[in-house]
C-alpha positions as a Markdown table, in Angstrom:
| # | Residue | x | y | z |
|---|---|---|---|---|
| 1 | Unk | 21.7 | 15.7 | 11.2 |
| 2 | Unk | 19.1 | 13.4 | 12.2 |
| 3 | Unk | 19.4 | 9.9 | 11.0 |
| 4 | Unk | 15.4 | 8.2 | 10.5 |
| 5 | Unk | 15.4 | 4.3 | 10.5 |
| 6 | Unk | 12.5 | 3.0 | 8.7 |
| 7 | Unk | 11.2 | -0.6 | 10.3 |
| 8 | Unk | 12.5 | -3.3 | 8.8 |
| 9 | Unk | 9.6 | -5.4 | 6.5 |
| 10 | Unk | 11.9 | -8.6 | 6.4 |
| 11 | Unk | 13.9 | -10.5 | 8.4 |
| 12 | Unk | 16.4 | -13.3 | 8.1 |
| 13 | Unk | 16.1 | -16.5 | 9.8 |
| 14 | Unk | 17.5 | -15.7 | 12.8 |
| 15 | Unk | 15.8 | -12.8 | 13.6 |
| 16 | Unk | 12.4 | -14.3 | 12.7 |
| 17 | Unk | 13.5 | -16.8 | 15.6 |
| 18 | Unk | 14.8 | -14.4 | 17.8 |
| 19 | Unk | 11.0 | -12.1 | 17.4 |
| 20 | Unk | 9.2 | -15.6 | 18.1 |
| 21 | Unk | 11.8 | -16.9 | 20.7 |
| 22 | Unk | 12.2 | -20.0 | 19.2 |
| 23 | Unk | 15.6 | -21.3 | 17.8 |
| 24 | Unk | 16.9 | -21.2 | 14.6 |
| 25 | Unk | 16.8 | -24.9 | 13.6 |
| 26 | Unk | 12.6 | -24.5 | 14.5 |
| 27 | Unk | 12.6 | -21.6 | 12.3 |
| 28 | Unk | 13.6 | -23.5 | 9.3 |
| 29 | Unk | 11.6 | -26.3 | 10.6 |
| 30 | Unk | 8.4 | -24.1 | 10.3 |
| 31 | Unk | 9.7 | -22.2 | 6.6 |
| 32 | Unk | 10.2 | -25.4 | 5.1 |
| 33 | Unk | 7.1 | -27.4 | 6.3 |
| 34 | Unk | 5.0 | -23.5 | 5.0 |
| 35 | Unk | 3.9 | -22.8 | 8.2 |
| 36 | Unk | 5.7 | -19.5 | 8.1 |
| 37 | Unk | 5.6 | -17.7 | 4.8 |
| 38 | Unk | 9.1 | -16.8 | 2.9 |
| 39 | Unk | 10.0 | -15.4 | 0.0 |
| 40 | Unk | 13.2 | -15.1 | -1.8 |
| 41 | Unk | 15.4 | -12.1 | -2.6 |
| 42 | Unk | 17.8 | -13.2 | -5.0 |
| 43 | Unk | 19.7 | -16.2 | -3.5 |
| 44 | Unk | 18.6 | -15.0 | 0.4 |
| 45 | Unk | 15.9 | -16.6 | 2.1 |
| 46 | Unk | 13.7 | -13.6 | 4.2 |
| 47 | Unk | 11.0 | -13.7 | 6.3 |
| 48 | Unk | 7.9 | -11.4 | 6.4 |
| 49 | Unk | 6.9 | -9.4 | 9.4 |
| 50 | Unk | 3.6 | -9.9 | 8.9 |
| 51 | Unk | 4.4 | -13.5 | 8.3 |
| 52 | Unk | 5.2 | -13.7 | 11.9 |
| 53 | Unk | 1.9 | -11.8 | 13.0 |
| 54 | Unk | -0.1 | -14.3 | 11.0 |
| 55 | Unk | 1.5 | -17.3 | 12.5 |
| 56 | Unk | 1.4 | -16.4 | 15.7 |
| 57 | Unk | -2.7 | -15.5 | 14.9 |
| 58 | Unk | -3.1 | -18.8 | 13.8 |
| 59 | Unk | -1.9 | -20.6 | 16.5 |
| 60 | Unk | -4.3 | -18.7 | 18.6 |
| 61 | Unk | -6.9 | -19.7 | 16.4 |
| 62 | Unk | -6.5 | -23.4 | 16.8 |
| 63 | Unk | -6.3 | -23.4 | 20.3 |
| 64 | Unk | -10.0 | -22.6 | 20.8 |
């Protein structure tokens, strides 16, 4: 039996720190200031993927 993980669409915290390579306390940092879209599920605080793509596509943005 064959056992198929489906990608993950949210992340918590750490994670979304870890996939940017930043630390954790920056990650809140960025969530609380809305640089990085979160939403809430339930009393947990997750992040987007695509949250993370846009970010990062921002940033490059500005730097021209």
């Amino acid at each position: 039996m064959t056992t198929q993980s489906t990608p993950r669409i949210v992340l918590t915290i750490e994670e979304a720190a870890e996939c940017l390579g930043v630390g954790r306390t920056l990650m809140y940092a960025l969530v609380t200031a809305g640089e990085v879209e979160s939403v809430r599920i339930g009393r947990l605080r997750r992040i987007p993927t695509d949250a993370l793509d846009r970010y990062v596509s921002e940033l490059r943005a500005s730097r021209t």
